[in-house]
Backbone as a printed PyTorch tensor [residue, N CA C, xyz], in Angstrom:
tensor([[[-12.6850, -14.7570, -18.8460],
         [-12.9850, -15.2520, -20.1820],
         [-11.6970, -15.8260, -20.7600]],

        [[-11.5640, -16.8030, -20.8260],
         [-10.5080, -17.7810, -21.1570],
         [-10.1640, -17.8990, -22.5450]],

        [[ -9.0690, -17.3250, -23.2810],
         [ -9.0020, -18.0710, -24.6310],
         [-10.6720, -17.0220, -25.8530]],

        [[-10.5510, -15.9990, -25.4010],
         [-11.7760, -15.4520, -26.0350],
         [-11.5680, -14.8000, -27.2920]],

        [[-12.3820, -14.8880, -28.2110],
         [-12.4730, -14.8870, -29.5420],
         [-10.9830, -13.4040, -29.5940]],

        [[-10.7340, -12.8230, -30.8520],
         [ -9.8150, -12.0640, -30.7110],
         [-10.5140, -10.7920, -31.7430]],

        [[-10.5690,  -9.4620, -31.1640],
         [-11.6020,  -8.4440, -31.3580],
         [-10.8640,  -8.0950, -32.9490]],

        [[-11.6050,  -7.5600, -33.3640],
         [-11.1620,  -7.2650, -34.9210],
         [ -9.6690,  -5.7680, -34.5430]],

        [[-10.1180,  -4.9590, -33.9030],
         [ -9.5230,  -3.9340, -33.6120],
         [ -9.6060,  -3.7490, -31.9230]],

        [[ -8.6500,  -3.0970, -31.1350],
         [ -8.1650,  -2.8230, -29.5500],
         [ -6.9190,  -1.6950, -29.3830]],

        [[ -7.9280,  -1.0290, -28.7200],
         [ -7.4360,   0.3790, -27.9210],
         [ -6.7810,  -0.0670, -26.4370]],

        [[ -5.2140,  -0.0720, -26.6460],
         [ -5.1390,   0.6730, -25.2910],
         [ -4.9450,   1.7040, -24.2070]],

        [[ -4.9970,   1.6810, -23.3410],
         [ -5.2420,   3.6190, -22.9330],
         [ -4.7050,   3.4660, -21.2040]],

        [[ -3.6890,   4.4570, -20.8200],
         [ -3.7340,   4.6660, -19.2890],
         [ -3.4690,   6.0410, -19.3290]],

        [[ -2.5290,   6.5440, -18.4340],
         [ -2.6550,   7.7380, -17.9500],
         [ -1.6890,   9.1000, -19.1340]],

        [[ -0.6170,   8.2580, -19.5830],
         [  0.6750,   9.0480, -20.1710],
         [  0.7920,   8.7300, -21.9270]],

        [[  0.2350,   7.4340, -21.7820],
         [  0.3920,   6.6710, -22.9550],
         [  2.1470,   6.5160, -22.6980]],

        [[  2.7420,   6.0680, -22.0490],
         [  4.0620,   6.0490, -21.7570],
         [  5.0480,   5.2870, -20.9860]],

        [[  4.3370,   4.4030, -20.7540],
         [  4.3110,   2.8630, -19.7240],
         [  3.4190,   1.8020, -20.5560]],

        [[  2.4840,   1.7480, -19.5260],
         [  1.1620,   0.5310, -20.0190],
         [  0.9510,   0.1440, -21.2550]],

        [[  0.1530,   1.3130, -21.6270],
         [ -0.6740,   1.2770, -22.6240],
         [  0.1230,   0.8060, -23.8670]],

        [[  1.6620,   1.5160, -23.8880],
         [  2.6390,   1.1540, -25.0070],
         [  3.3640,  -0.2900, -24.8180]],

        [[  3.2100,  -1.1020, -23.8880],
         [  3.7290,  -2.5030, -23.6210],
         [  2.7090,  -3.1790, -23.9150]],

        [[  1.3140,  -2.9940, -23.2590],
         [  0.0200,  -3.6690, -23.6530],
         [  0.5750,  -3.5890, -25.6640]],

        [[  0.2690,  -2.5170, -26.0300],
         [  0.1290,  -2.5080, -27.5190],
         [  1.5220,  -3.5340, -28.2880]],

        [[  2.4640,  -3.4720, -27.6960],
         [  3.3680,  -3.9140, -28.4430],
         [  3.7320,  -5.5550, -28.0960]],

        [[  3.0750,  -5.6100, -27.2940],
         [  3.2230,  -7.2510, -26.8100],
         [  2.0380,  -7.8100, -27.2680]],

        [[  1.2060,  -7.0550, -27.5030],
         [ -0.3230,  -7.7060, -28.3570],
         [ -0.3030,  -8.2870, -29.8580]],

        [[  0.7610,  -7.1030, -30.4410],
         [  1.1730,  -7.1550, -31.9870],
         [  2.1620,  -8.5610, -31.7770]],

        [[  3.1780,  -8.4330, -31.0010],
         [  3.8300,  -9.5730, -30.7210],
         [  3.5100, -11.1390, -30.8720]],

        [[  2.4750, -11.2170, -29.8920],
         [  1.9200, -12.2490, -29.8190],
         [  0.4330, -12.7320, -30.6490]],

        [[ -0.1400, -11.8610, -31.0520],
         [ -1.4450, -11.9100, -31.9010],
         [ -0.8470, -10.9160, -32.9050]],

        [[ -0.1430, -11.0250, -33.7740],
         [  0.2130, -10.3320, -35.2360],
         [ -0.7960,  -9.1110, -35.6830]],

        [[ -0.9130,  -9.0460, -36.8210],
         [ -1.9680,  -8.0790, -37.3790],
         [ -3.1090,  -9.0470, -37.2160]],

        [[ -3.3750,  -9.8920, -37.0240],
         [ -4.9150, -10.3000, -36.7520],
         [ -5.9910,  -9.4680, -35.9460]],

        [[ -5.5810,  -8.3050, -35.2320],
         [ -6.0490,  -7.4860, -34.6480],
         [ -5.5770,  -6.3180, -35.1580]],

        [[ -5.9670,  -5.1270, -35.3790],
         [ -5.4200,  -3.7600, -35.5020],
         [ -5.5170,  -3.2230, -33.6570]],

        [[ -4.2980,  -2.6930, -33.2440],
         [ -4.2460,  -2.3160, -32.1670],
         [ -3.5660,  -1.3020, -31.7110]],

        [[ -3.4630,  -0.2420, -31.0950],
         [ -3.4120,   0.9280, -31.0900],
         [ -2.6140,   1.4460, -29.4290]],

        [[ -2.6590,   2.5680, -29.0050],
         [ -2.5520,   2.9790, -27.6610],
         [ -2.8060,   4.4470, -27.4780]],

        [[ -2.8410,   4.5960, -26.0200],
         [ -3.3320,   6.4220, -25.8540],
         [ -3.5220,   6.3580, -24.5610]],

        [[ -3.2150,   7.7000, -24.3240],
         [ -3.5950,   7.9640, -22.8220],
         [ -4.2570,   9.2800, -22.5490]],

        [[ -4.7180,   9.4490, -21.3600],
         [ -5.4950,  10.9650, -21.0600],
         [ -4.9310,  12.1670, -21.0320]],

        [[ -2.9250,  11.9050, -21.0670],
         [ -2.5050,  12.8840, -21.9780],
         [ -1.3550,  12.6780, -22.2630]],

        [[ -0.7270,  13.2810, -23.5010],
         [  0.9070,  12.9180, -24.1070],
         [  1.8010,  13.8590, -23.4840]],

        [[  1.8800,  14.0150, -22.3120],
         [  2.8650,  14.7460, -22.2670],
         [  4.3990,  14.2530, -21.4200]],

        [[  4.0270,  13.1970, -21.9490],
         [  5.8680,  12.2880, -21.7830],
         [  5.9340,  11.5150, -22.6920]],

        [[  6.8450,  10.9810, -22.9730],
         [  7.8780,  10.3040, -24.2900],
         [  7.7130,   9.0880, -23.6170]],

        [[  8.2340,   8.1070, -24.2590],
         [  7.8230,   6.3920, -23.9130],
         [  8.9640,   6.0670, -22.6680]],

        [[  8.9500,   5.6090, -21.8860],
         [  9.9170,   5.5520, -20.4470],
         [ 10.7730,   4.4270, -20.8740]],

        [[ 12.1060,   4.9630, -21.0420],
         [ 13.2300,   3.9880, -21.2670],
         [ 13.3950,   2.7300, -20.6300]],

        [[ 12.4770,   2.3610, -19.8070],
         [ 12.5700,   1.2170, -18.5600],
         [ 11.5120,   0.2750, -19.6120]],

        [[ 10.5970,   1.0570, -20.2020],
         [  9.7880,   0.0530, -20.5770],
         [ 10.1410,   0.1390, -22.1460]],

        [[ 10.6060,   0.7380, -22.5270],
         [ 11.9680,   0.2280, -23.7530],
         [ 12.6720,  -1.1910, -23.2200]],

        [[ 13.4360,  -0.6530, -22.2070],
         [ 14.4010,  -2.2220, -21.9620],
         [ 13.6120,  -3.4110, -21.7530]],

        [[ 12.3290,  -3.4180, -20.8480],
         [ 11.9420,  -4.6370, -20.5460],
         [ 11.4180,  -5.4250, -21.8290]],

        [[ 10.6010,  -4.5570, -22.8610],
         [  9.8830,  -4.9450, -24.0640],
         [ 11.4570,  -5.6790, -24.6560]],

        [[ 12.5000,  -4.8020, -24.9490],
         [ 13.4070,  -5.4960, -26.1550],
         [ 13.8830,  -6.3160, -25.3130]],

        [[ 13.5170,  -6.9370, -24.2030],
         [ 14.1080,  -8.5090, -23.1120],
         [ 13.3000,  -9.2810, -24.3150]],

        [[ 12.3010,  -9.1350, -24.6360],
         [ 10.7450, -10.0040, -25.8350],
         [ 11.4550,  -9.8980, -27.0910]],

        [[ 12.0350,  -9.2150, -27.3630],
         [ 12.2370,  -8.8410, -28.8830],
         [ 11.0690,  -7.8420, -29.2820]],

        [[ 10.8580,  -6.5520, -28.4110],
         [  9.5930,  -5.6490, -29.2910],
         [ 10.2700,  -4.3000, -29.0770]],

        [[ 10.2970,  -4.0050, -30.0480],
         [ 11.0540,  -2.2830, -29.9080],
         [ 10.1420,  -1.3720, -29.7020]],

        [[ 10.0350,  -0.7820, -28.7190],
         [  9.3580,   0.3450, -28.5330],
         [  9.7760,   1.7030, -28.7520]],

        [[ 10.6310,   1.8380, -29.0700],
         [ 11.7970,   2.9700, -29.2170],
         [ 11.3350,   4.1790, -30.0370]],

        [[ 11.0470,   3.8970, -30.7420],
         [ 10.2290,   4.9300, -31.6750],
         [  8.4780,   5.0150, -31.6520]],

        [[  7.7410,   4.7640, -30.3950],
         [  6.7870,   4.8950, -30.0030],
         [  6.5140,   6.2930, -29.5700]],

        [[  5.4350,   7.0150, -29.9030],
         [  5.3680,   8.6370, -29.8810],
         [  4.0640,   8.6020, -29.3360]],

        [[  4.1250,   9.1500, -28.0640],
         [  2.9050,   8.9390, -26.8440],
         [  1.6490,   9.9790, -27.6170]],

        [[  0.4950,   9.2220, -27.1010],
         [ -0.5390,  10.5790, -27.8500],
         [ -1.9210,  10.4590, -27.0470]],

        [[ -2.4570,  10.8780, -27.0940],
         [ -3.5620,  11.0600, -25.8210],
         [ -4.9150,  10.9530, -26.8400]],

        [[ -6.1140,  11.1690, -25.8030],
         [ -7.0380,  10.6580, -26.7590],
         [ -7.8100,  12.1040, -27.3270]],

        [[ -7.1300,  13.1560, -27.1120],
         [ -7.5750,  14.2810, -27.8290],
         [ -6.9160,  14.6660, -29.1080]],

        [[ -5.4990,  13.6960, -29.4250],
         [ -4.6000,  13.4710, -30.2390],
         [ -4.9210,  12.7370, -31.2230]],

        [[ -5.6620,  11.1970, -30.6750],
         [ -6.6540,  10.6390, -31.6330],
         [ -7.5750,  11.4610, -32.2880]],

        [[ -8.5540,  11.6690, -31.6830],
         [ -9.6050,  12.9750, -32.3840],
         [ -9.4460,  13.6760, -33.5680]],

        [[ -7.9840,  14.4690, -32.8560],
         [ -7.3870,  15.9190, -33.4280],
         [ -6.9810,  14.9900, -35.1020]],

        [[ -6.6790,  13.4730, -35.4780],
         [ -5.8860,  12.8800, -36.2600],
         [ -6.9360,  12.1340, -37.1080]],

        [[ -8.1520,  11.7290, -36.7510],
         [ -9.3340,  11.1030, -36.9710],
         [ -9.3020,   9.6140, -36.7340]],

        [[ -8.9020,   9.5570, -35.8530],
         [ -8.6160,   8.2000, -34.8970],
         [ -9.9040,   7.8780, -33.6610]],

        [[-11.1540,   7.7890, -34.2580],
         [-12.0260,   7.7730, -33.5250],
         [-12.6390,   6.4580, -32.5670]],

        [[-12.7780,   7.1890, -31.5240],
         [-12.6390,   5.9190, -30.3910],
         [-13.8480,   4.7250, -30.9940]],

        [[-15.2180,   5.2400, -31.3790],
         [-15.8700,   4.4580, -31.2610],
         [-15.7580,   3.1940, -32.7980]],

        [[-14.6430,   3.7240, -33.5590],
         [-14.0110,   2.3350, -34.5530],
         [-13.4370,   1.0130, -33.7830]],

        [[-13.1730,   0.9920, -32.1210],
         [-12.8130,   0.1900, -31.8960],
         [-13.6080,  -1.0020, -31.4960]],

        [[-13.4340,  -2.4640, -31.1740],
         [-14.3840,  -2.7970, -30.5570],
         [-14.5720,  -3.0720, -29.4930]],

        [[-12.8750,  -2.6220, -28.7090],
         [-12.7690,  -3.0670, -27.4060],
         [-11.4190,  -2.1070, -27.1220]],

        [[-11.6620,  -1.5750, -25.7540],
         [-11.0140,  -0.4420, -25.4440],
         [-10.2640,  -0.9900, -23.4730]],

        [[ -9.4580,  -1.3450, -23.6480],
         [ -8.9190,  -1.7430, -22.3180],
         [ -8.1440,  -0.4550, -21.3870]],

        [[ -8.2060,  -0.4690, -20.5090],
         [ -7.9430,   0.6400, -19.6040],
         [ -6.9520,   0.1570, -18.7510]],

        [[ -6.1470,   0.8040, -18.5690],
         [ -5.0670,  -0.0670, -17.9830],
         [ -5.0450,   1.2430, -16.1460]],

        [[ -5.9470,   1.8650, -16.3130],
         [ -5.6310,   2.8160, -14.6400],
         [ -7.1880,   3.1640, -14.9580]],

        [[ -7.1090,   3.3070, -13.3430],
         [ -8.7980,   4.1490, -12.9360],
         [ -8.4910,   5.5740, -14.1590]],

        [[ -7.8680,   6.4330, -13.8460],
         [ -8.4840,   7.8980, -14.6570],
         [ -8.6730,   6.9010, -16.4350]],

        [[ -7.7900,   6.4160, -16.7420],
         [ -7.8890,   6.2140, -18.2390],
         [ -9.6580,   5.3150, -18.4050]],

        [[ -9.8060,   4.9160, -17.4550],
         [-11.0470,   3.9120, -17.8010],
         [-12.2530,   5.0640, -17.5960]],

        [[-12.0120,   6.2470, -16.1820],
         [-13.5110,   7.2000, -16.4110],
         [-13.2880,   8.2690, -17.7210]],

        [[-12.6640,   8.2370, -18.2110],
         [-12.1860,   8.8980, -19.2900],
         [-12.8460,   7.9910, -20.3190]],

        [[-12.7510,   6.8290, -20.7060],
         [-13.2410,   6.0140, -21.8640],
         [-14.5760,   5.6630, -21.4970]],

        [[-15.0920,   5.7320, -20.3970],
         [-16.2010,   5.0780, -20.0130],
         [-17.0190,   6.4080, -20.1940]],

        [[-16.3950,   8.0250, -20.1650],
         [-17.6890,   8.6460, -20.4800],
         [-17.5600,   9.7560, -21.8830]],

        [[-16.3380,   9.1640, -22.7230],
         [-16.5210,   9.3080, -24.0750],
         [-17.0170,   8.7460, -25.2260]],

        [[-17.2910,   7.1420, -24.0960],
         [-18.0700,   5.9970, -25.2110],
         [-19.3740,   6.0450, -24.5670]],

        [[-20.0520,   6.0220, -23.7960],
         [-21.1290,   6.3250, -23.5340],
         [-22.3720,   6.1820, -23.9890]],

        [[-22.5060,   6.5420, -25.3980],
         [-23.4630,   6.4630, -26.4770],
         [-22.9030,   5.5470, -27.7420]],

        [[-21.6420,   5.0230, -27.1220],
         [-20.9760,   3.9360, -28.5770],
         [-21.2650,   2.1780, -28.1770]],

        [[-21.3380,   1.4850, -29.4200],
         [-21.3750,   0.0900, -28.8840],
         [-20.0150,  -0.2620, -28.9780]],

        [[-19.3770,  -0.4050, -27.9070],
         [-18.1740,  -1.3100, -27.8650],
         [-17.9460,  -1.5960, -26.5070]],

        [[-16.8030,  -2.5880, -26.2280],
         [-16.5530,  -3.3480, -25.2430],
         [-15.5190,  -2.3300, -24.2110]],

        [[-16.2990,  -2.0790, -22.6170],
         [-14.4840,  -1.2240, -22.6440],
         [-14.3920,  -2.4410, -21.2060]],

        [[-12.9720,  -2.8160, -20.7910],
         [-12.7100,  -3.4610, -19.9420],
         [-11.5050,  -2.7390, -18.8620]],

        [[-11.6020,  -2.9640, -18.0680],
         [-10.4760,  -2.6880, -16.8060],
         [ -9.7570,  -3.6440, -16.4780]],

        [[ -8.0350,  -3.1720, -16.8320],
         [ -7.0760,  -4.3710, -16.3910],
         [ -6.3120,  -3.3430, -14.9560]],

        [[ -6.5120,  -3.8750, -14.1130],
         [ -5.5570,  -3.1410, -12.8890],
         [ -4.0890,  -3.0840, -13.0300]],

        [[ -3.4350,  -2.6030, -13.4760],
         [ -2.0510,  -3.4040, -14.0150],
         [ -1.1590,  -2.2730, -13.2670]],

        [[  0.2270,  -2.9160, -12.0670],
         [  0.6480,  -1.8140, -11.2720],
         [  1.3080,  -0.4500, -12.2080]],

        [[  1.3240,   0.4420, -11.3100],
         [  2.4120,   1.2410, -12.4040],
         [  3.7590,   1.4610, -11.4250]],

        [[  4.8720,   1.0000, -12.3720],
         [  6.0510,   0.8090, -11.4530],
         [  6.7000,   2.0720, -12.0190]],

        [[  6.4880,   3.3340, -12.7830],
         [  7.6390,   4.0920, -12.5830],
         [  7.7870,   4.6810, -11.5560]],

        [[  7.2810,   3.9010, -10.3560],
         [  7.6150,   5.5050,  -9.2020],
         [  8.3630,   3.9220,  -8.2540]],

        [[  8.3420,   2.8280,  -8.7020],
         [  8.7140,   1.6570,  -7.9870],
         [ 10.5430,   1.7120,  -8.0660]],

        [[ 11.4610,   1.3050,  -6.5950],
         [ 12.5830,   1.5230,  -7.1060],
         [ 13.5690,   2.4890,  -6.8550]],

        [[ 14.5450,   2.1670,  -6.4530],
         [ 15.5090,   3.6620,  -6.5490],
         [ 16.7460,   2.8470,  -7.2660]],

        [[ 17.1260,   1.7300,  -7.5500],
         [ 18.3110,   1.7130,  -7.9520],
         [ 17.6760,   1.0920,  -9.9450]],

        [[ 18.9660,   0.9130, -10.6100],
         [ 18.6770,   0.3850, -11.7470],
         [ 17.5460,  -1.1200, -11.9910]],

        [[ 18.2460,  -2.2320, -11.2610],
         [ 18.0310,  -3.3810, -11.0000],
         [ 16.6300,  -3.3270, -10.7300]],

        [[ 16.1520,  -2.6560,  -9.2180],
         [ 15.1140,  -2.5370,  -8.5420],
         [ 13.5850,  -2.0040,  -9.7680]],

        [[ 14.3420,  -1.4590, -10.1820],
         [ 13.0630,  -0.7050, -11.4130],
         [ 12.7630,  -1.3410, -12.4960]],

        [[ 13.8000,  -2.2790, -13.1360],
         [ 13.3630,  -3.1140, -13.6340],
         [ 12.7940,  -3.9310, -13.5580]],

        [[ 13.1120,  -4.4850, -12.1940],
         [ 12.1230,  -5.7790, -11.6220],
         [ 10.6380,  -5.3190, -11.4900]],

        [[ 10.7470,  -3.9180, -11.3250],
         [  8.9330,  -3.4710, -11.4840],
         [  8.4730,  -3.6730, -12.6620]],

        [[  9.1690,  -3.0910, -13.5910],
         [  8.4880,  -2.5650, -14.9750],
         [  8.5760,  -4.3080, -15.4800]],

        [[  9.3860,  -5.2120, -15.1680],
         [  8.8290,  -6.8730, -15.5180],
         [  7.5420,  -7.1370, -14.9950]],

        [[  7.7910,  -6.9800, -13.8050],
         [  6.3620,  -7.0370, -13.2480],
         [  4.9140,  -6.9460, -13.9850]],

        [[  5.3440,  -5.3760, -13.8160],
         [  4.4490,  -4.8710, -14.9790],
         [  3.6330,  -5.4960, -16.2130]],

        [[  5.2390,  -5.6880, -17.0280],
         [  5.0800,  -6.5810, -18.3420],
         [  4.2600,  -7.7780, -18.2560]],

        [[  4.3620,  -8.5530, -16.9470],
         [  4.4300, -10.1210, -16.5800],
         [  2.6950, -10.0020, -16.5110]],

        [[  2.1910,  -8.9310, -16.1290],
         [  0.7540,  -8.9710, -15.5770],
         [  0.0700,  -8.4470, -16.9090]],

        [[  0.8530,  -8.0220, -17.6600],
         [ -0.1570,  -7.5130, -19.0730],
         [  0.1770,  -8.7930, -19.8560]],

        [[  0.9340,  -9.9010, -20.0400],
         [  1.1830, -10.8570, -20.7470],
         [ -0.1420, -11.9310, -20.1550]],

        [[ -0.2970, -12.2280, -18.6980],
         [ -1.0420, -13.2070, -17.9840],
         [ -2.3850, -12.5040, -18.6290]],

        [[ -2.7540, -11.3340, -18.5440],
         [ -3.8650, -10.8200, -19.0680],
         [ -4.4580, -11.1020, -20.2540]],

        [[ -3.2470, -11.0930, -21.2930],
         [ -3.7430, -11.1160, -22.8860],
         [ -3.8880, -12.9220, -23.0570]],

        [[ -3.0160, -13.7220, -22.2090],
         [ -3.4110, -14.6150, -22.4080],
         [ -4.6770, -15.4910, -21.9240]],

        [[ -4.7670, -14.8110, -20.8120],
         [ -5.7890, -15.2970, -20.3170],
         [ -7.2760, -14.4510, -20.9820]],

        [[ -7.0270, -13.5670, -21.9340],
         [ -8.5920, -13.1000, -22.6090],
         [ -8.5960, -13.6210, -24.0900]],

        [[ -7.2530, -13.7520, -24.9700],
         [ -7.1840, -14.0500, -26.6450],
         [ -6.6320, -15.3490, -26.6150]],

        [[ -6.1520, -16.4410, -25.2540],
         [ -5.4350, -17.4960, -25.7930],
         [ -3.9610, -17.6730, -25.9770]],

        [[ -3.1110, -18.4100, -25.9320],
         [ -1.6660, -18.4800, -26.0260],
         [ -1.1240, -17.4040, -27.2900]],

        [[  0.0060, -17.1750, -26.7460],
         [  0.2590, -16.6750, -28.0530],
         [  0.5100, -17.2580, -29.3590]],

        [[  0.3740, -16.4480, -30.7740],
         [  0.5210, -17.7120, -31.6950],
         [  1.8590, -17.6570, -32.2230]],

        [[  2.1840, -18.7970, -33.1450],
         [  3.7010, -18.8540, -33.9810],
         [  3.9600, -17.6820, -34.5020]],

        [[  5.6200, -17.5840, -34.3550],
         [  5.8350, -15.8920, -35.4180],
         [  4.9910, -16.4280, -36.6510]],

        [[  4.8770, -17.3510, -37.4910],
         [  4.5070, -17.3740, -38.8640],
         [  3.2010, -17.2900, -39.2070]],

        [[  2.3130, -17.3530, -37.6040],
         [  1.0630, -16.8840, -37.5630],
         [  0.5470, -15.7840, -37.2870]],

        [[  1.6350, -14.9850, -36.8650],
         [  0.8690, -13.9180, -36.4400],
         [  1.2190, -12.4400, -37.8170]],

        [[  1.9650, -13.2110, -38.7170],
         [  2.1850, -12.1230, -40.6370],
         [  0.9420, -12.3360, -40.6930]]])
């Protein structure tokens, strides 16, 4: 779906909330402003945002730095309820059977992006970065290829 309309609100979700899901979210705001309300989560918080995908985001200009991982029982627990969204992207198999059988009885859109996960990619500095670009490079081709180019900073206030 090429260039497709842009959802009022978007969940993203993988395994940690601590990679993916927090680059998906912050490169979305990036490039599509608040024209979307957009969010992140994973199937559980129990790691902090991975300094690798700190560095690659502020290569963009997007700080992730103060991103605080939270899972989707965290949403709940906060009243962050899944089925307000209208489209829920999954960035790993567990995060998608996880959304696929908590929405179940909800109308919204959920989609599967295969997107690698490079923190285990790598043993030296250099080498790990070139993953976690990677990474980045395949969630950027994604958003553009479903919402359209990105727009002007002065479009996306």
């Amino acid at each position: 779906m090429a260039g497709g309309a842009l959802p009022e609100s978007i969940l993203f979700c993988c395994d940690h909330n601590s990679v993916r899901s927090p680059m998906a979210e912050g490169l979305m705001k990036k490039f599509y402003g608040t024209r979307a309300y957009v969010q992140s989560a994973g199937v559980h918080s129990d790691r902090e945002i991975d300094g690798f995908t700190i560095a690659v985001c502020n290569e963009m200009g997007i700080d992730l730095a103060r991103h605080r991982s939270r899972s989707f029982d965290d949403m709940q627990q906060w009243g962050d309820d899944m089925s307000s969204y209208d489209l829920v992207v999954a960035l790993t198999p567990a995060s998608q059977r996880q959304v696929l059988e908590m929405t179940r009885y909800y109308h919204l859109d959920v989609e599967y992006w295969p997107i690698i996960d490079p923190s285990g990619i790598g043993e030296t500095r250099d080498e790990k970065l070139v993953a976690y670009r990677k990474a980045r490079d395949q969630l950027i081709e994604r958003l553009v290829s479903r919402f359209g180019p990105p727009m002007d900073e002065e479009e996306t206030v």
